[in-house]
C-alpha positions as CSV (number, residue, x, y, z in Angstrom):
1,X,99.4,123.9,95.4
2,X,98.0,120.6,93.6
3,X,100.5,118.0,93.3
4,X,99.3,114.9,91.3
5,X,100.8,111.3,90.5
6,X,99.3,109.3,88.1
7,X,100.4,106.5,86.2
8,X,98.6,106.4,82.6
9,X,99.0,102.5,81.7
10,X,100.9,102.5,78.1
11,X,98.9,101.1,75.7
12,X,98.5,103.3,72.4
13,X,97.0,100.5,70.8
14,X,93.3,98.7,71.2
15,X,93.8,95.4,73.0
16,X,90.2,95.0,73.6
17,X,88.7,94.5,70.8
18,X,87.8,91.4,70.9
19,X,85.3,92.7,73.7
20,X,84.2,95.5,71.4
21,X,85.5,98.0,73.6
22,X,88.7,100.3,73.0
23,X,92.2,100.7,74.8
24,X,94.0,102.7,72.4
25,X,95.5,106.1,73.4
26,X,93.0,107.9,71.4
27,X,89.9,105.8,73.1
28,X,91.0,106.8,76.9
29,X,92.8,110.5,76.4
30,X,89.3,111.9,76.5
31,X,88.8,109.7,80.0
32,X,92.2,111.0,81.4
33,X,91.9,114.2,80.0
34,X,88.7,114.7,82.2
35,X,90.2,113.3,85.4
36,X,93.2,116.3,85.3
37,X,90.6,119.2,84.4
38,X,88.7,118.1,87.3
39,X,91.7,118.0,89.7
40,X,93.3,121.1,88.0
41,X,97.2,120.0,89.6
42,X,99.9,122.4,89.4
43,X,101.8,120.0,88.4
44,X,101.3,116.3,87.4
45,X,104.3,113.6,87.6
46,X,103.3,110.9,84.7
47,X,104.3,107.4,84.4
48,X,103.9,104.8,81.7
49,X,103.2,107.5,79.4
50,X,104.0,107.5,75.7
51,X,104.5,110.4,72.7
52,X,101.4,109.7,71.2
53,X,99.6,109.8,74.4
54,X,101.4,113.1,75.6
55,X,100.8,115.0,72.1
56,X,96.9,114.0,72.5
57,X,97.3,115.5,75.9
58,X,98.7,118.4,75.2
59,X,96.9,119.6,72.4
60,X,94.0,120.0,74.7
61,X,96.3,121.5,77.6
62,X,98.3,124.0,76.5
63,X,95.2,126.3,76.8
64,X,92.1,125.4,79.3
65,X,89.2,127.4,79.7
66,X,88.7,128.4,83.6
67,X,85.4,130.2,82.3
68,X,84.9,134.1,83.1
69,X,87.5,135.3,80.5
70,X,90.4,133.0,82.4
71,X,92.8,130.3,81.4
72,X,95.4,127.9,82.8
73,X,98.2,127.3,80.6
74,X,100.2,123.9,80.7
75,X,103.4,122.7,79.0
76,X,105.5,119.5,78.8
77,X,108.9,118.8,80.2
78,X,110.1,115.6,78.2
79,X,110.8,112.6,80.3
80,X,110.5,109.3,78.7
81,X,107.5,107.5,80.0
82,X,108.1,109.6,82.7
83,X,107.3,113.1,81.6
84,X,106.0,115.9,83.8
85,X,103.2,118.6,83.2
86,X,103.1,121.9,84.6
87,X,101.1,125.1,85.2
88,X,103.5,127.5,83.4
89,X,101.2,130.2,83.8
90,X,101.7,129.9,87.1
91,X,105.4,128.5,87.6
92,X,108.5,129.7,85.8
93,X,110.6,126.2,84.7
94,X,114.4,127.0,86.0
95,X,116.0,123.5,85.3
96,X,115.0,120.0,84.4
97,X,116.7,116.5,83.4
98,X,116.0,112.9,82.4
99,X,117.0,109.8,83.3
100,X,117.0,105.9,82.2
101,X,118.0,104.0,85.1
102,X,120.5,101.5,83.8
103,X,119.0,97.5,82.5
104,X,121.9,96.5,84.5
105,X,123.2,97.0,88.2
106,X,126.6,96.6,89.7
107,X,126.7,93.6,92.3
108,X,123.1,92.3,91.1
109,X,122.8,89.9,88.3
110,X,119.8,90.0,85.9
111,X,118.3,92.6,83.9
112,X,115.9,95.6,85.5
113,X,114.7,98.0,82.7
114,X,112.2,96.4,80.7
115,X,111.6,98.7,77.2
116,X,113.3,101.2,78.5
117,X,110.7,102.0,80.7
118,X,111.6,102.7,84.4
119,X,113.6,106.5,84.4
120,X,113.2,109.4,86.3
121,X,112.6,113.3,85.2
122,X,112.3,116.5,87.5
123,X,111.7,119.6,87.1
124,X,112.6,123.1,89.4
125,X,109.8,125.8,89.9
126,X,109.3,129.4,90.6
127,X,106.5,130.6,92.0
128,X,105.8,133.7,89.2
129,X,104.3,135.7,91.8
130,X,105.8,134.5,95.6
131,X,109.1,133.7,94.3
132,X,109.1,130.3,96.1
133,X,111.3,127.6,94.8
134,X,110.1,123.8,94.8
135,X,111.3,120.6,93.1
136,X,109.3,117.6,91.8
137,X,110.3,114.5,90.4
138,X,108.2,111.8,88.9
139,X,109.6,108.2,88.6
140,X,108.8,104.5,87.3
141,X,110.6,102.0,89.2
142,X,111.3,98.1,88.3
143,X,108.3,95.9,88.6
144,X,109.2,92.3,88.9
145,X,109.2,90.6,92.6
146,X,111.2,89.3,94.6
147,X,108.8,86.7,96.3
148,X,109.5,83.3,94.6
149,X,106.0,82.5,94.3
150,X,104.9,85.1,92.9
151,X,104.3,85.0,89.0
152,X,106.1,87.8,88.5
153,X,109.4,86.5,90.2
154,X,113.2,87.8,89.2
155,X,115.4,87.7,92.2
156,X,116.7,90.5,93.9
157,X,114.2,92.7,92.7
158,X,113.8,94.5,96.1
159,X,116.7,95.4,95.9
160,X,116.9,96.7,92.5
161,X,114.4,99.1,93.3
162,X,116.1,100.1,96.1
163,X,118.9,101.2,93.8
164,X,117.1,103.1,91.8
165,X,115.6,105.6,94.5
166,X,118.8,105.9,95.7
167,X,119.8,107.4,92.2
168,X,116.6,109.8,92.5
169,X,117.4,110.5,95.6
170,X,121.4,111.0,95.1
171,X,119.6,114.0,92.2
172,X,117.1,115.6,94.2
173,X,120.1,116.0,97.2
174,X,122.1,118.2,94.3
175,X,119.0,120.3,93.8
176,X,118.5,120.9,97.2
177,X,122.4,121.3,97.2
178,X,121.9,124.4,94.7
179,X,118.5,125.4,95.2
180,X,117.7,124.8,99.1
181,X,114.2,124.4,98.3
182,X,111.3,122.0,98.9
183,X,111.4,118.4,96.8
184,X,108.7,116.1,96.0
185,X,109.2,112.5,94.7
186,X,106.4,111.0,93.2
187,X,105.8,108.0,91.2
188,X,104.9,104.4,90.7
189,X,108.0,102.8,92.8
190,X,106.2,99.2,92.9
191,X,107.0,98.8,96.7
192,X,105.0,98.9,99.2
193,X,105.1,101.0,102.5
194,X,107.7,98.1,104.4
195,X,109.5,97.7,101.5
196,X,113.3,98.0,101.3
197,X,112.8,100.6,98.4
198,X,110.4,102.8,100.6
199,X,113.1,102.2,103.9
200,X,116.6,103.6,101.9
201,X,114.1,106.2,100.9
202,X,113.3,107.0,104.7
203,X,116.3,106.4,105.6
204,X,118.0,108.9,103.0
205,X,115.2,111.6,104.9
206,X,112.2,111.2,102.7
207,X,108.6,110.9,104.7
208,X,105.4,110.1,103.4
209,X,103.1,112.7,102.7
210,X,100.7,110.2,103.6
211,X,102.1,110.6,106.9
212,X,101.7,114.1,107.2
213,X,98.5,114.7,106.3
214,X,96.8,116.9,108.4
215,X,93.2,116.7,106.7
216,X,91.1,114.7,104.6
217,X,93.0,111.2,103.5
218,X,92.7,108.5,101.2
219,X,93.3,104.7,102.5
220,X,93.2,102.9,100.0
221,X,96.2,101.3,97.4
222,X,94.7,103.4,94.4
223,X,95.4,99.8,92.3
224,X,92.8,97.8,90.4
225,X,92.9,95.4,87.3
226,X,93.1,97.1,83.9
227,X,95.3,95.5,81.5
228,X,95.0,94.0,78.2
229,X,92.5,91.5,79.4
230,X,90.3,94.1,80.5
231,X,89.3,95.7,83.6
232,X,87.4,95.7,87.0
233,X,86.9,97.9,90.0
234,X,87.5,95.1,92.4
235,X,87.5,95.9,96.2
236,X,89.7,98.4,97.5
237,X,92.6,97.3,99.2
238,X,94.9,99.3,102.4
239,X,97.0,102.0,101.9
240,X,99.5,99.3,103.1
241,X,99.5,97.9,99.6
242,X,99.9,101.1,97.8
243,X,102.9,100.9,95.2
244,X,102.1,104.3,94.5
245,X,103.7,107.2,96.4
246,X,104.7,110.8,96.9
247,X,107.3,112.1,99.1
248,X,109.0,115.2,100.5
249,X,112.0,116.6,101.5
250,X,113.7,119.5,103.0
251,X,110.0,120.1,103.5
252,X,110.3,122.1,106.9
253,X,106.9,124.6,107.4
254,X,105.2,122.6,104.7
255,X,101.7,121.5,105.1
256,X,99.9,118.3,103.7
257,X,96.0,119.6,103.8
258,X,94.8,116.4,102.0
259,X,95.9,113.1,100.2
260,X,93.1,111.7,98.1
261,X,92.4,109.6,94.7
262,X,90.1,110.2,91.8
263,X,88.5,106.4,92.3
264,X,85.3,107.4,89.8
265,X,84.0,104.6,88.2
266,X,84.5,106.0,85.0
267,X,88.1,106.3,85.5
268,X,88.2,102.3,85.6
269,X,88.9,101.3,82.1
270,X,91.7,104.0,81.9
271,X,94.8,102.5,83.9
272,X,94.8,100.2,86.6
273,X,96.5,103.0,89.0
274,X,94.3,105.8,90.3
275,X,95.6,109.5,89.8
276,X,96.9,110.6,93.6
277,X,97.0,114.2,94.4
278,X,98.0,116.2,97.1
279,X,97.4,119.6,98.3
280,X,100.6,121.0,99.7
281,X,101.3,124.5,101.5
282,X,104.8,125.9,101.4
């Protein structure tokens, strides 16, 4: 099973074109587009993703020619910027939810949901020929830091995001609560590996898949500069660094048998994040 994270960057508009190149959705659909029929995932958690950009998706998904006569069929479950993607040829959709983490937290002054933007959706699937049961969730967490000199200071950010997995995680407990199944949580959290975000998620009983891995593994952050200044591959940077993760739980007899990232070169003028996929056996 191919579980991938990706977030898109959203930018529907062109912000380049001063340069003469394009940013819009329409100019780097066709780019994304090619990454996810090369990886083919079973499911794909999205981040930083708008409407326009999902219905330019989707019109191409619903229906992709395997070749020899065959098809793989994809629909959408609505999520914000944080929708999800699925193989529903493949998996039968038995519940799914949304939500917009709050701008404001209790005990912690200051604001941490810029546009609306940092939510979680998940989705629970049925194998349609196994009968095997899995969760996934794919969420955007706050992005400011708490380091004072950074440039993207707001105090107490750490501990913002560590808030807001704990409301993922306080979901995916109910669906293992009434499903007793596998759940992944992926997403851009925007902490790295020592982070306080990534230790309440440890410490709530998620693990790395990372850390799992039993074959072939990516270690590198899966971040480089795109934004609306342009972009550039830049060197790769330690997994250390990654902001970008996926995580299981009640996971016992699972298998990680690789944890890679599409780093083409053509992929660089898309998003600044790398799609990360996984292959996972239940």
């Amino acid at each position: 099973m191919i579980l991938m994270s990706n977030n898109q960057w959203l930018c529907d508009t062109n912000l380049w074109r001063d340069t003469g190149d394009d940013c819009s959705a329409k100019a780097r659909v066709g780019g994304l587009l090619r990454a996810y029929k090369e990886i083919m995932p079973d499911v794909l958690g999205l981040q930083e993703s708008s409407e326009r950009m999902a219905e330019l998706m989707m019109a191409e998904l619903k229906c992709v020619d395997l070749g020899d006569g065959k098809t793989a069929k994809y629909s959408y479950i609505s999520g914000g910027d944080t929708p999800i993607i699925y193989r529903s040829d493949k998996y039968r959709l038995l519940e799914s939810g949304y939500f917009l983490y709050p701008e404001h937290i209790d005990g912690i002054e200051g604001s941490f949901n810029n546009s609306e933007s940092k939510s979680y959706c998940f989705g629970v699937f049925e194998d349609r020929n196994t009968g095997k049961r899995f969760a996934l969730m794919t969420t955007h967490l706050w992005w400011k830091s708490s380091n004072p000199s950074s440039g993207r200071y707001q105090a107490r950010s750490n501990e913002a995001r560590a808030c807001q997995i704990g409301l993922a995680s306080a979901k995916m407990d109910e669906v293992i609560a009434k499903y007793r199944c596998l759940c992944v949580l992926m997403g851009d959290l925007n902490a790295s590996v020592n982070s306080l975000c990534l230790e309440r998620a440890r410490n709530e009983g998620w693990t790395e898949v990372y850390d799992l891995c039993v074959g072939d593994r990516d270690e590198t952050c899966g971040f480089h500069h795109c934004d609306a200044h342009g972009y550039s591959r830049g060197n790769a940077e330690p997994f250390s660094r990654a902001i970008d993760h996926i995580l299981i739980k009640n996971g016992e007899g699972t298998t990680v048998n690789f944890f890679r990232r599409l780093t083409h070169e053509w992929f660089d003028r898309l998003s600044d994040h790398y799609p990360l996929y996984i292959d996972l056996s239940l």
